[in-house]
PDB file of N, CA, C and O in Angstrom:
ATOM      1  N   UNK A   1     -54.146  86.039  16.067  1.00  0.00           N
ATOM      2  CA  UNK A   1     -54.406  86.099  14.652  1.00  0.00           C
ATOM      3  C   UNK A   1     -55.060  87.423  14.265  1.00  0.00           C
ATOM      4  O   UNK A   1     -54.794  88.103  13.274  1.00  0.00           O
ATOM      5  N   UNK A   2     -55.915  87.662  15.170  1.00  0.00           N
ATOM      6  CA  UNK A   2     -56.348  89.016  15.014  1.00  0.00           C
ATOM      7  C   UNK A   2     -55.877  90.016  15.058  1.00  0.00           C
ATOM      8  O   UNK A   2     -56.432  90.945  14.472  1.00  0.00           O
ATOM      9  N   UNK A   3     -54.780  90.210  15.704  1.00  0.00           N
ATOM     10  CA  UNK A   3     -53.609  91.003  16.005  1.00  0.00           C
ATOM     11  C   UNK A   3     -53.456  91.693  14.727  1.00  0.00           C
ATOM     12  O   UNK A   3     -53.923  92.732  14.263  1.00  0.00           O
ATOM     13  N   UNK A   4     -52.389  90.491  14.159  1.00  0.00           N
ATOM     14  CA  UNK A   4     -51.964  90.623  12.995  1.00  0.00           C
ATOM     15  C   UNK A   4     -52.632  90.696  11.583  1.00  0.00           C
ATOM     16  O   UNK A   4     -52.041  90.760  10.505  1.00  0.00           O
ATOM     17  N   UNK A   5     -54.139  90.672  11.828  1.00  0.00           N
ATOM     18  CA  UNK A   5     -54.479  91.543  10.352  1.00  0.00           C
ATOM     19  C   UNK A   5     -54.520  92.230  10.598  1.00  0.00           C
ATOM     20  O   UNK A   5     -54.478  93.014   9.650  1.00  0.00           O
ATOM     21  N   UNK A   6     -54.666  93.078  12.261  1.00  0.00           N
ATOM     22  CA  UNK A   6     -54.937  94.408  13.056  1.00  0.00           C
ATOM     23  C   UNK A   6     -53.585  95.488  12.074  1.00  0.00           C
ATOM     24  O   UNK A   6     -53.684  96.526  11.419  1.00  0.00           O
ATOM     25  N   UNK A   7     -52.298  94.492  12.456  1.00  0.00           N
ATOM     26  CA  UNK A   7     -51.168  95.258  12.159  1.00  0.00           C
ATOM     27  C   UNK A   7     -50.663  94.954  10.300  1.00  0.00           C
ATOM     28  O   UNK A   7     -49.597  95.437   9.920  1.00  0.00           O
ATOM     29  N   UNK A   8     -51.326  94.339   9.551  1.00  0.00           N
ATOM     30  CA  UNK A   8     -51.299  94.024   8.368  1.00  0.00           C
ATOM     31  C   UNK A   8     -52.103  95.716   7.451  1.00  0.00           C
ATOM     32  O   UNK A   8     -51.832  96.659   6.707  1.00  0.00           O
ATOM     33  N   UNK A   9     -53.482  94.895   8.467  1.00  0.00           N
ATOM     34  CA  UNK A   9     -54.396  96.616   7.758  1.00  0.00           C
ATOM     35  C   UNK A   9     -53.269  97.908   7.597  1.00  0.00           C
ATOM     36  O   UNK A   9     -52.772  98.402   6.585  1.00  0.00           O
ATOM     37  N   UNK A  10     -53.110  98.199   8.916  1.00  0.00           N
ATOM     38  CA  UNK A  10     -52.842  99.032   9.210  1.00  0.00           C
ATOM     39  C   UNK A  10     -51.690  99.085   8.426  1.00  0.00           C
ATOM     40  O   UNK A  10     -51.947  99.737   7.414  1.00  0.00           O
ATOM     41  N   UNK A  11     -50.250  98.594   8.440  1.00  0.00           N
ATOM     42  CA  UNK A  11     -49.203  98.935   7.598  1.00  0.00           C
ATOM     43  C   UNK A  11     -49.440  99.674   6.020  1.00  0.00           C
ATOM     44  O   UNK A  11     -49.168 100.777   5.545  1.00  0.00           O
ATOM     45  N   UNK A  12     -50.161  98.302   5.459  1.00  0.00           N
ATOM     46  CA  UNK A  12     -50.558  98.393   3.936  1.00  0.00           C
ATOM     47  C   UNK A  12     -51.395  99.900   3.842  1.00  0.00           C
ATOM     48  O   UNK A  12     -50.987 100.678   2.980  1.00  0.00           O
ATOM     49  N   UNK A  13     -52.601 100.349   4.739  1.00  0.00           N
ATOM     50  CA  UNK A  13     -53.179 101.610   4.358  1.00  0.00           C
ATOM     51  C   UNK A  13     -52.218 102.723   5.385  1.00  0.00           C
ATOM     52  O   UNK A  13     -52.855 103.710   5.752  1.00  0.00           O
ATOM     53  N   UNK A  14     -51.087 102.658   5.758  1.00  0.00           N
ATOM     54  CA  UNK A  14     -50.229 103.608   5.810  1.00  0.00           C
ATOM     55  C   UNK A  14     -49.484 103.631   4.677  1.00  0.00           C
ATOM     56  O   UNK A  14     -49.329 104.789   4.289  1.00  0.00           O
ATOM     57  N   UNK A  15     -48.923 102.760   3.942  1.00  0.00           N
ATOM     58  CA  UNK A  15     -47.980 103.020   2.240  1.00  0.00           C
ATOM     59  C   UNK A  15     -48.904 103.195   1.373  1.00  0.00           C
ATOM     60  O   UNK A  15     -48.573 103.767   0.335  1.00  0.00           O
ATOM     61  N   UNK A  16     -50.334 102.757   1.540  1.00  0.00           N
ATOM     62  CA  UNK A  16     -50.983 103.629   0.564  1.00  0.00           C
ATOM     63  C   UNK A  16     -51.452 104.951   0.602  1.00  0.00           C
ATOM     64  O   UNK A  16     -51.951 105.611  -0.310  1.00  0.00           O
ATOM     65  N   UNK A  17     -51.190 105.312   1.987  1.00  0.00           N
ATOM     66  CA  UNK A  17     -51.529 106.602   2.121  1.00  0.00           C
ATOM     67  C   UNK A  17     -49.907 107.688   2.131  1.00  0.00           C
ATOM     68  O   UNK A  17     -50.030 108.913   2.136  1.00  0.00           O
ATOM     69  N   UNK A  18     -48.934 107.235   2.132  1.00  0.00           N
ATOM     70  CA  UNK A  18     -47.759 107.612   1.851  1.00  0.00           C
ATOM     71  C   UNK A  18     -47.713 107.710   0.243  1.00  0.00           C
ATOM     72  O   UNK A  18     -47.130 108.633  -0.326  1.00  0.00           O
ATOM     73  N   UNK A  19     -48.380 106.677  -0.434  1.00  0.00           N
ATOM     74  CA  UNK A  19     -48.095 106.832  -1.506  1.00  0.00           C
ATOM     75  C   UNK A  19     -48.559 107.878  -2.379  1.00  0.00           C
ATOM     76  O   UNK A  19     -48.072 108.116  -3.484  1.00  0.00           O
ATOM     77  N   UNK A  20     -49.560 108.520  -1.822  1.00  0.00           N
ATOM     78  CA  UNK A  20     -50.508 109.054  -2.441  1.00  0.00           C
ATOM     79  C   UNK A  20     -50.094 110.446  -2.194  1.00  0.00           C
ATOM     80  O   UNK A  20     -50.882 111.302  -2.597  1.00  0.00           O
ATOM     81  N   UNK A  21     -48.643 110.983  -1.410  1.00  0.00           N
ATOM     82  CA  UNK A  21     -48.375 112.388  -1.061  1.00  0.00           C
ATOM     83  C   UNK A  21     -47.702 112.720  -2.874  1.00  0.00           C
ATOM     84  O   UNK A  21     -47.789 113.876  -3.286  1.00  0.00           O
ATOM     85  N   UNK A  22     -47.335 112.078  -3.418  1.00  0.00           N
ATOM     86  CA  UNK A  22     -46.846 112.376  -4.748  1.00  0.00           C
ATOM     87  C   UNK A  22     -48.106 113.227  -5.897  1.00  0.00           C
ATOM     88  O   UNK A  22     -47.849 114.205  -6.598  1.00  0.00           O
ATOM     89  N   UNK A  23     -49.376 112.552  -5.811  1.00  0.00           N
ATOM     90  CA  UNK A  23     -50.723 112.891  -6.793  1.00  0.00           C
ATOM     91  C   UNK A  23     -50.799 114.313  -6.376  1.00  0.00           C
ATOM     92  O   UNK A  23     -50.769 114.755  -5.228  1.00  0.00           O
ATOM     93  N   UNK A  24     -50.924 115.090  -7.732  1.00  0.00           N
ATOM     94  CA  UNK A  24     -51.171 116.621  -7.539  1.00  0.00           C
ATOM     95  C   UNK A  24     -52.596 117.310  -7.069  1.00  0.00           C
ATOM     96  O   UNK A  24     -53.502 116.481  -6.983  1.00  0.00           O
ATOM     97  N   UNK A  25     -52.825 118.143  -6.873  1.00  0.00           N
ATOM     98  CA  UNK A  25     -53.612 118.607  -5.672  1.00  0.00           C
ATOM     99  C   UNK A  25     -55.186 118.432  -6.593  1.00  0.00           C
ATOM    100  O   UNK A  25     -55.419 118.518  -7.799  1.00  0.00           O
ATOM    101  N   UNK A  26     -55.903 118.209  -5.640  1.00  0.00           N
ATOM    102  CA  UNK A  26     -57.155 118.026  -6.808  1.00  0.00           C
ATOM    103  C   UNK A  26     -57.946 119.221  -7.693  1.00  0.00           C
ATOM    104  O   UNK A  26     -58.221 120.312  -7.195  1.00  0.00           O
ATOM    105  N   UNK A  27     -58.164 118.971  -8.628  1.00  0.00           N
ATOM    106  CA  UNK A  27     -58.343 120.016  -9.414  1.00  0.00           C
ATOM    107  C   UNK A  27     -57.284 120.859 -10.230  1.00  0.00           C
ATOM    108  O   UNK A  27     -57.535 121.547 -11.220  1.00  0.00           O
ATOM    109  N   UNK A  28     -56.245 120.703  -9.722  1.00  0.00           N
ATOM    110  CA  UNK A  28     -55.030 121.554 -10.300  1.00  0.00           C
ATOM    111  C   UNK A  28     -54.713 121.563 -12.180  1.00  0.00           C
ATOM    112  O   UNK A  28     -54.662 120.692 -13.049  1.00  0.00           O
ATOM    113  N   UNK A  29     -54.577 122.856 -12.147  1.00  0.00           N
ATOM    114  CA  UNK A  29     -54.834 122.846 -14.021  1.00  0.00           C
ATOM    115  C   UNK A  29     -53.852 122.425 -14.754  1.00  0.00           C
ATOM    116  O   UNK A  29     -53.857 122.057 -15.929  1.00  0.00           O
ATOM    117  N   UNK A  30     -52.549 122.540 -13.590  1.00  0.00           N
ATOM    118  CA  UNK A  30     -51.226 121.936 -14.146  1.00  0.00           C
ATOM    119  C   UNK A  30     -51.069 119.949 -13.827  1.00  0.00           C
ATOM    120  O   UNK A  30     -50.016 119.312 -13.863  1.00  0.00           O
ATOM    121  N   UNK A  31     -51.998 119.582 -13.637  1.00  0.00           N
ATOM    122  CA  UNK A  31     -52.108 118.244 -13.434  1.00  0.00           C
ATOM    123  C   UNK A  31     -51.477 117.573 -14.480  1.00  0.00           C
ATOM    124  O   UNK A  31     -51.014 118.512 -15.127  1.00  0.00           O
ATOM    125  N   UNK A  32     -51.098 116.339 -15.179  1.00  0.00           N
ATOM    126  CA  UNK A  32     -51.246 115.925 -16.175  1.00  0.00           C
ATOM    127  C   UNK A  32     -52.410 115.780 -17.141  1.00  0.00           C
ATOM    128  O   UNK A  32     -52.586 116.200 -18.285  1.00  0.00           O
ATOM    129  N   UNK A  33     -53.341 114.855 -16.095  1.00  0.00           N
ATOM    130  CA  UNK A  33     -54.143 114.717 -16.604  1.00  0.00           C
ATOM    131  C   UNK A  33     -55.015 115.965 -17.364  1.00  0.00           C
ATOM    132  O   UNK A  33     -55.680 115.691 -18.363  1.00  0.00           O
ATOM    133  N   UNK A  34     -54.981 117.076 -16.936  1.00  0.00           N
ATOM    134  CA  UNK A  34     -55.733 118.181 -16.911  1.00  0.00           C
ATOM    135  C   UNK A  34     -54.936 118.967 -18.065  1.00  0.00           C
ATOM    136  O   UNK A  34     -55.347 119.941 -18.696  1.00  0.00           O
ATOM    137  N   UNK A  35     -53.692 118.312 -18.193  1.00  0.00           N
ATOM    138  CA  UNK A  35     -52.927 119.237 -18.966  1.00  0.00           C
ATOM    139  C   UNK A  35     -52.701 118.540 -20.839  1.00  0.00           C
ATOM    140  O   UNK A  35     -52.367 119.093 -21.887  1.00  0.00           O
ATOM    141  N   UNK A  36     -53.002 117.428 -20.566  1.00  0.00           N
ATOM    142  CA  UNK A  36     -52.340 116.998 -21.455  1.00  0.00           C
ATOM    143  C   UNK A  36     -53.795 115.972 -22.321  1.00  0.00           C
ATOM    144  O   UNK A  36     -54.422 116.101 -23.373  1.00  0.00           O
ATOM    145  N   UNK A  37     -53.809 115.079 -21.278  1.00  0.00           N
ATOM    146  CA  UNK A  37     -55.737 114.084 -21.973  1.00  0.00           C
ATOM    147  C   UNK A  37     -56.758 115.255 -22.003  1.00  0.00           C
ATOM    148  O   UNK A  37     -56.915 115.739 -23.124  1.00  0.00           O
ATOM    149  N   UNK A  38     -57.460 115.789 -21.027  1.00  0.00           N
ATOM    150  CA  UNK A  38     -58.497 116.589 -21.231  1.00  0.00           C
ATOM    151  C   UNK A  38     -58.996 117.371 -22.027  1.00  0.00           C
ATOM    152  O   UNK A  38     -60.178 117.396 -22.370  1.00  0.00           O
ATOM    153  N   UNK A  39     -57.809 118.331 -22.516  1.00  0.00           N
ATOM    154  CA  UNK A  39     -57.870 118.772 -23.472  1.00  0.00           C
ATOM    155  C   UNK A  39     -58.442 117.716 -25.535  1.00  0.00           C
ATOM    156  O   UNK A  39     -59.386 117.849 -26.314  1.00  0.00           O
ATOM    157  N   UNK A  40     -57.465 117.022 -25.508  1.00  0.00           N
ATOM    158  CA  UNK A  40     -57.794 116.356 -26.479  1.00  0.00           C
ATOM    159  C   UNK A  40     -58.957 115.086 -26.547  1.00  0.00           C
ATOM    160  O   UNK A  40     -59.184 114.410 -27.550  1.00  0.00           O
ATOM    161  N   UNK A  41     -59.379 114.999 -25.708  1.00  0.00           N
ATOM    162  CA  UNK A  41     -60.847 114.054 -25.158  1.00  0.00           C
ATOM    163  C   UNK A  41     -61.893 115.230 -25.788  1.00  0.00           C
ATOM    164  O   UNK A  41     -62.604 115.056 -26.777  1.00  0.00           O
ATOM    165  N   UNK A  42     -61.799 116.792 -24.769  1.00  0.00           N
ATOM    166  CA  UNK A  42     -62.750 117.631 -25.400  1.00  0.00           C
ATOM    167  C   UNK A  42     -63.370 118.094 -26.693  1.00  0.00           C
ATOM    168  O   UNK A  42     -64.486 118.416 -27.099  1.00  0.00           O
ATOM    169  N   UNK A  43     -62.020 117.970 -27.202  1.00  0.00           N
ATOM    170  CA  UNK A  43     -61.630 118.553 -28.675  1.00  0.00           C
ATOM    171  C   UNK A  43     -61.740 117.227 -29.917  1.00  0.00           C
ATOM    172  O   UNK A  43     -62.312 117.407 -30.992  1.00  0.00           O
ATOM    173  N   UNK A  44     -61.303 116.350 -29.658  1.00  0.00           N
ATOM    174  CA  UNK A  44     -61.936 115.417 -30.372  1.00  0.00           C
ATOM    175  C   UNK A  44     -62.752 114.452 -30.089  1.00  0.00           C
ATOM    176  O   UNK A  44     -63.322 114.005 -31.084  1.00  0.00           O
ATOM    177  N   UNK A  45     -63.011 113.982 -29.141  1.00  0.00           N
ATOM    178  CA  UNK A  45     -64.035 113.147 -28.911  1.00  0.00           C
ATOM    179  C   UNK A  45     -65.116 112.690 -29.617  1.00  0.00           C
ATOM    180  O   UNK A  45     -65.384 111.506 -29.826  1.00  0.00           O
ATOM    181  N   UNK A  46     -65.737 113.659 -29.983  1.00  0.00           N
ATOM    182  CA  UNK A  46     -67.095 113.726 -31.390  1.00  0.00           C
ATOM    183  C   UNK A  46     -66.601 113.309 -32.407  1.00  0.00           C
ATOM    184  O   UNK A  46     -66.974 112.236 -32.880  1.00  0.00           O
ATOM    185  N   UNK A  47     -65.591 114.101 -33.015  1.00  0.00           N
ATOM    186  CA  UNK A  47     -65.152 113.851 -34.189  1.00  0.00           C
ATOM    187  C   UNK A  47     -64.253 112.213 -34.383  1.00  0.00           C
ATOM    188  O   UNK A  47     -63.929 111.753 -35.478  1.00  0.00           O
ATOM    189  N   UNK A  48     -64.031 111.663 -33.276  1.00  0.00           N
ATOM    190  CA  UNK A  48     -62.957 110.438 -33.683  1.00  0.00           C
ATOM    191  C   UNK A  48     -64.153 109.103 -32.861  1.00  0.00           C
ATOM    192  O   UNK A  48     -63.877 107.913 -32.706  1.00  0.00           O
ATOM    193  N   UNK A  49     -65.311 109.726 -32.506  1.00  0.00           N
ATOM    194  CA  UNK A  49     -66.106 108.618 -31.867  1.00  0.00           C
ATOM    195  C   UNK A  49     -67.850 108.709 -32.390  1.00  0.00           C
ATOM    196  O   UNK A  49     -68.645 107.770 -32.418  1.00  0.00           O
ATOM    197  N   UNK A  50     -68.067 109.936 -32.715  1.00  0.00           N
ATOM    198  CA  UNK A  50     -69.310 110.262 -33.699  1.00  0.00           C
ATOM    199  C   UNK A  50     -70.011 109.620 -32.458  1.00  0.00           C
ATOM    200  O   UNK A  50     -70.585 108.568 -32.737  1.00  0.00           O
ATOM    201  N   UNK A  51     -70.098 110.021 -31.118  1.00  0.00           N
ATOM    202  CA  UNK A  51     -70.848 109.826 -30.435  1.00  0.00           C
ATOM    203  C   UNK A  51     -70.818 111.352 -29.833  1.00  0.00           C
ATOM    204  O   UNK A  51     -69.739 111.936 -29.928  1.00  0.00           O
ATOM    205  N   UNK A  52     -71.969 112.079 -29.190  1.00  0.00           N
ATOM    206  CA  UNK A  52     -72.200 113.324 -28.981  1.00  0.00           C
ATOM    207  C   UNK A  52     -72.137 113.444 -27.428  1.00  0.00           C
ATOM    208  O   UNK A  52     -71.691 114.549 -27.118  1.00  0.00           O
ATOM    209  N   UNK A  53     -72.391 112.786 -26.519  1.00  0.00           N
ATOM    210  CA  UNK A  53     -71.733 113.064 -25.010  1.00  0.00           C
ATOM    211  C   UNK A  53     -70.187 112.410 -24.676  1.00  0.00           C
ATOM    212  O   UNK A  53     -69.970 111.201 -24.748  1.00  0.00           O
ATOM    213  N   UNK A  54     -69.510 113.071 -24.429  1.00  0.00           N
ATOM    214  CA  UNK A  54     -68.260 112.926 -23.872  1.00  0.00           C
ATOM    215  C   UNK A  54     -68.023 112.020 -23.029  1.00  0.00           C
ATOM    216  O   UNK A  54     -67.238 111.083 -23.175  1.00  0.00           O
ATOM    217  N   UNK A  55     -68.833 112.306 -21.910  1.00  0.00           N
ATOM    218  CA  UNK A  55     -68.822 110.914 -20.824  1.00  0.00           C
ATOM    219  C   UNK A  55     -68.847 110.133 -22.124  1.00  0.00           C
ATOM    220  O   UNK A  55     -67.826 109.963 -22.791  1.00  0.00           O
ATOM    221  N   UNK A  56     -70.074 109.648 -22.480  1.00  0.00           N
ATOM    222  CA  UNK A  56     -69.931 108.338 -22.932  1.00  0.00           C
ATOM    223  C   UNK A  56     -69.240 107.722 -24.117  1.00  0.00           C
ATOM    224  O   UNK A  56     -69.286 106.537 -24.447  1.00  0.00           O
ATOM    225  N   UNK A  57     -68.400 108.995 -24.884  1.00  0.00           N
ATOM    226  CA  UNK A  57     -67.309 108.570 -25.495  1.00  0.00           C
ATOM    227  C   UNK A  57     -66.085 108.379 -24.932  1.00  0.00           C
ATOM    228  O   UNK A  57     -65.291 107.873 -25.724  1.00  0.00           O
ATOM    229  N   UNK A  58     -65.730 108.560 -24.052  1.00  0.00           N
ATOM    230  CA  UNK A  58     -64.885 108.076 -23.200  1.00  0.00           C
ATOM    231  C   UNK A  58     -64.634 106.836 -22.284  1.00  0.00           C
ATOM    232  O   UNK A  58     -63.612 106.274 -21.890  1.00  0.00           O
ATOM    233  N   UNK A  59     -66.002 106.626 -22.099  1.00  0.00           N
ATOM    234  CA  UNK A  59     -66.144 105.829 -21.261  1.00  0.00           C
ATOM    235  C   UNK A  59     -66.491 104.202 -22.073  1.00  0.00           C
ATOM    236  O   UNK A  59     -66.248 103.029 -21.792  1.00  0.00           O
ATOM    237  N   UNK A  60     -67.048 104.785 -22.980  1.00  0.00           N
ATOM    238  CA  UNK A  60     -67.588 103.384 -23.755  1.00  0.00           C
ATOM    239  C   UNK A  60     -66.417 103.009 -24.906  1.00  0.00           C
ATOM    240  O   UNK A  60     -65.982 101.873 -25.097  1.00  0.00           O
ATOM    241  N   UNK A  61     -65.930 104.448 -25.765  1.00  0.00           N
ATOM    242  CA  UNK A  61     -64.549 104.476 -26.883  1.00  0.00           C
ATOM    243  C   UNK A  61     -63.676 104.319 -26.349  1.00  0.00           C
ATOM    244  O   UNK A  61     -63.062 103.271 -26.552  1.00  0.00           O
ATOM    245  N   UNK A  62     -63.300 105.047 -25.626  1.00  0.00           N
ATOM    246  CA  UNK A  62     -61.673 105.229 -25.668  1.00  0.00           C
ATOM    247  C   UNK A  62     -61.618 104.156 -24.361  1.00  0.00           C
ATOM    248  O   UNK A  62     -61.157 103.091 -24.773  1.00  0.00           O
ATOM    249  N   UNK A  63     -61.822 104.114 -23.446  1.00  0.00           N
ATOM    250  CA  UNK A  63     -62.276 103.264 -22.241  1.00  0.00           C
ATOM    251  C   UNK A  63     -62.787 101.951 -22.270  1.00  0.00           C
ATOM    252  O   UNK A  63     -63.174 101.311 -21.293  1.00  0.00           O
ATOM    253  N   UNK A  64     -62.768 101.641 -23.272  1.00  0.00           N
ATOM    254  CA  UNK A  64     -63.827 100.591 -23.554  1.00  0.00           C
ATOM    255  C   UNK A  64     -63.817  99.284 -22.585  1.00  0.00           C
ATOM    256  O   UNK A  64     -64.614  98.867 -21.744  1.00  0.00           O
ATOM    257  N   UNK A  65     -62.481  98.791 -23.104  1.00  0.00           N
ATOM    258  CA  UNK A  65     -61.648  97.742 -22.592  1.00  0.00           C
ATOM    259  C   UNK A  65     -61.522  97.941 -21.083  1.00  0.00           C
ATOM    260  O   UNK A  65     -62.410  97.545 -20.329  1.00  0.00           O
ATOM    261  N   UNK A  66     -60.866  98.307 -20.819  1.00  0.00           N
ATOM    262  CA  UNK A  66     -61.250  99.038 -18.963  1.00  0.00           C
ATOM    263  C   UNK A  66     -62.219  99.045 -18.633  1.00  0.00           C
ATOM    264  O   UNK A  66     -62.031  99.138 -17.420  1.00  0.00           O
ATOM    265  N   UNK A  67     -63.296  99.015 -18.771  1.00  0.00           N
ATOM    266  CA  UNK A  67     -64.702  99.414 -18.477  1.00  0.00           C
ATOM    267  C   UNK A  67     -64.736  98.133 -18.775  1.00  0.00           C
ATOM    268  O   UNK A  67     -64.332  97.643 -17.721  1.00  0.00           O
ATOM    269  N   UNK A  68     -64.881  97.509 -19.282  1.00  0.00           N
ATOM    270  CA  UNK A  68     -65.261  96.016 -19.229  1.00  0.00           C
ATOM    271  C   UNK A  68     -64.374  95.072 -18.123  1.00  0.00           C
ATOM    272  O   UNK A  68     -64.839  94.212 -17.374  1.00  0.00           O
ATOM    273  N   UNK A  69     -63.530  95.326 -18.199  1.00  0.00           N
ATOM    274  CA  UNK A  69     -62.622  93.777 -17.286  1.00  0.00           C
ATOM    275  C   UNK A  69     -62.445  95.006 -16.128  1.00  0.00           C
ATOM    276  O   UNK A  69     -61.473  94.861 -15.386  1.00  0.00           O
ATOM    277  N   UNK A  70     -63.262  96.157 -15.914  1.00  0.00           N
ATOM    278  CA  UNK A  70     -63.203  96.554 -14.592  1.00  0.00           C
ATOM    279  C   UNK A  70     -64.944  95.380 -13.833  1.00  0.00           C
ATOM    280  O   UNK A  70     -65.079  94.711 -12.808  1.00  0.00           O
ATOM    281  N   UNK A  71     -65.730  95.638 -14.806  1.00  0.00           N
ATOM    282  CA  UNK A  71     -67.345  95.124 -14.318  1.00  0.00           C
ATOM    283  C   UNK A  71     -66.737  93.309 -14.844  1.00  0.00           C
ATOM    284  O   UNK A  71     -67.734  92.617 -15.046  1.00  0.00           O
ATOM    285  N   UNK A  72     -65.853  92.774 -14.997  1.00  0.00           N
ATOM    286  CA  UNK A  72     -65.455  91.496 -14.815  1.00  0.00           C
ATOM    287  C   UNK A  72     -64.950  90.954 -13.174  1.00  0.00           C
ATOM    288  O   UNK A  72     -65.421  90.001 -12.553  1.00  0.00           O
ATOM    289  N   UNK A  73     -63.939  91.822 -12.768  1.00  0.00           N
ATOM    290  CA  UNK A  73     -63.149  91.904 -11.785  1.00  0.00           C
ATOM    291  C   UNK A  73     -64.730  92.083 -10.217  1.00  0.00           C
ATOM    292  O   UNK A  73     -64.844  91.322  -9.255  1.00  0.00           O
ATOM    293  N   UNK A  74     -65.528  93.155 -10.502  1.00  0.00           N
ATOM    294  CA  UNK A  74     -66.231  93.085  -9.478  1.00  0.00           C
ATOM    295  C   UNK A  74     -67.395  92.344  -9.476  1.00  0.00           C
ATOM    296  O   UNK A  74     -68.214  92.350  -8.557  1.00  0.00           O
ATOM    297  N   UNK A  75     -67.505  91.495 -10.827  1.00  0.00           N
ATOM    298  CA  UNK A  75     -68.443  89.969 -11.297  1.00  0.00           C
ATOM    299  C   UNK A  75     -67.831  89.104 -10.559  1.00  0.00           C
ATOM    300  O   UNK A  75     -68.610  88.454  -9.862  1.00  0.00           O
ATOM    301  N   UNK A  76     -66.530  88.792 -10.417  1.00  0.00           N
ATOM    302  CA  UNK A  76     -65.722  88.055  -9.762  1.00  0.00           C
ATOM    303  C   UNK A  76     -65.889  88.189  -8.284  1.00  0.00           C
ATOM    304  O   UNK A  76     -66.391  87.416  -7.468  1.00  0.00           O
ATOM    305  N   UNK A  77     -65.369  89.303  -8.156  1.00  0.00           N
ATOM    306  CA  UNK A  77     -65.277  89.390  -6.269  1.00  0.00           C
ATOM    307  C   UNK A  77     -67.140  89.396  -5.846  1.00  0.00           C
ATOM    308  O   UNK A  77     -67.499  89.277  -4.675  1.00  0.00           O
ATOM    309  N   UNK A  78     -67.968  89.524  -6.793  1.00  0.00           N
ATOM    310  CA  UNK A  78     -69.145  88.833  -6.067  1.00  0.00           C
ATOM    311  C   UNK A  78     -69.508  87.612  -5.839  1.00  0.00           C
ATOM    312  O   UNK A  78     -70.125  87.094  -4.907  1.00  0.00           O
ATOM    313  N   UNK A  79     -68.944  87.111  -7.031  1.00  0.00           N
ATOM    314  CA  UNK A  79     -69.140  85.228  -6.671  1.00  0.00           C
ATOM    315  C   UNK A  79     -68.225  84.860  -5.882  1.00  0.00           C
ATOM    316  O   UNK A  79     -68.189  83.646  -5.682  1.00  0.00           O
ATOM    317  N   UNK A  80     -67.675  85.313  -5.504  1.00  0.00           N
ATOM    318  CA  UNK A  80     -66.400  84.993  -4.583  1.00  0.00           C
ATOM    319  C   UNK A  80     -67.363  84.731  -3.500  1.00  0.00           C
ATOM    320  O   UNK A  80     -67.860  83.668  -3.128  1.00  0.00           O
ATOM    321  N   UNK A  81     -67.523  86.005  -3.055  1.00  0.00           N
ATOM    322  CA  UNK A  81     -68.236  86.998  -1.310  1.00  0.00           C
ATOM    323  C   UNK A  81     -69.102  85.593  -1.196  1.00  0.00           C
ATOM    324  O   UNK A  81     -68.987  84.773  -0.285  1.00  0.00           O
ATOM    325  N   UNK A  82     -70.118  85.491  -2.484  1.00  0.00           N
ATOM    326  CA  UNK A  82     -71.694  84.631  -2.310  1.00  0.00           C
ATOM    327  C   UNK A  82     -71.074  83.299  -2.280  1.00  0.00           C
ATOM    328  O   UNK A  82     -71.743  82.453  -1.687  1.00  0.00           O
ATOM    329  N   UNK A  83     -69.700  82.820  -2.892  1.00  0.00           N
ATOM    330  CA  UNK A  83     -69.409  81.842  -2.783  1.00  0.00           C
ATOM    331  C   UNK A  83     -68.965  81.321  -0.903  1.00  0.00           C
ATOM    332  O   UNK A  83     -69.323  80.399  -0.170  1.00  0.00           O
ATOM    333  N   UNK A  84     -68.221  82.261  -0.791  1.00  0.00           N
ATOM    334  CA  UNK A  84     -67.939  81.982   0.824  1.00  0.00           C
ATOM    335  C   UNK A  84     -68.988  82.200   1.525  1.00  0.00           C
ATOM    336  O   UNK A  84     -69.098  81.315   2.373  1.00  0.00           O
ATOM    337  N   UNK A  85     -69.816  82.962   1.574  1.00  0.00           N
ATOM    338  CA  UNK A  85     -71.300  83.272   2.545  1.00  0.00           C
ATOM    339  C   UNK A  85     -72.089  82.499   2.632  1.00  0.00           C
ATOM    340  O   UNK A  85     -72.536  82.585   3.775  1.00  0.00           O
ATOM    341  N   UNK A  86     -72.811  81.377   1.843  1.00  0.00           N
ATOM    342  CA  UNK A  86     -73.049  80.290   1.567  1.00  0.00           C
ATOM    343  C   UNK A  86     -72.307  78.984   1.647  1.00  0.00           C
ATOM    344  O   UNK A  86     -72.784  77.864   1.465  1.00  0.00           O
ATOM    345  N   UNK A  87     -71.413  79.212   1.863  1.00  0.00           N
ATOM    346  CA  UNK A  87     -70.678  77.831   2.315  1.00  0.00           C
ATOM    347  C   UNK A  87     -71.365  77.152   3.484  1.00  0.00           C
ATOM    348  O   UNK A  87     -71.610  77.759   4.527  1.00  0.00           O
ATOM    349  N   UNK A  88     -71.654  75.942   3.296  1.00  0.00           N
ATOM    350  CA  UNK A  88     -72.195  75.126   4.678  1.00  0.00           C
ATOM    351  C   UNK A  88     -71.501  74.850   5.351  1.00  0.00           C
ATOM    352  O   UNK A  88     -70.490  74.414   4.801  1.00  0.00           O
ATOM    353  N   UNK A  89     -71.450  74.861   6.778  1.00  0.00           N
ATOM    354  CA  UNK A  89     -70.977  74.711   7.694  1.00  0.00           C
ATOM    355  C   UNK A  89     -70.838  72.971   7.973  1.00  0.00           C
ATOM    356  O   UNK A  89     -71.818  72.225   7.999  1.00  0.00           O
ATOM    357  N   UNK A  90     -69.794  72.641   8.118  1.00  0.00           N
ATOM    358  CA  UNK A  90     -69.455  71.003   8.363  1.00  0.00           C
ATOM    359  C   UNK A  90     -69.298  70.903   9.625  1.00  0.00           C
ATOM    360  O   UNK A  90     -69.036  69.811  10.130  1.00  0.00           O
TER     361      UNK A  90
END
């Protein structure tokens, strides 16, 4: 049984690491992201969120929704963990 999460792990973080030869090099100015959001996050941000740090117009405006059912998702996988760790033993 052990084997085979041995060879489970392992497959799954080889296609994710295959997958990942496509993402452009870090930092690169021709990125998308770099090319196309960044720019207009910088440039309007203030003006379409009347909040004055960027991080946190982004993160709280435009992000909002994401940022929330991301801190749902790891609310979850903690009651999970505490749910199984605590389980009594029969």
């Amino acid at each position: 049984m052990k084997a085979l999460a041995l060879v489970t792990t392992l497959v799954t973080g080889a296609i994710l690491l295959y997958g990942t030869m496509d993402f452009p090099a870090w930092g690169d100015p021709q990125a998308p992201a770099s090319a196309h959001l960044s720019p207009h996050y910088i440039e309007q941000a203030i003006a379409e969120t009347q909040v004055p740090n960027i991080v946190t117009a982004i993160l709280g405006d435009y992000r909002g929704y994401d940022t929330m059912f991301e801190t749902v998702v790891i609310y979850c996988a903690g009651l999970a963990v505490i749910s199984i760790l605590r389980r009594s033993r029969s």
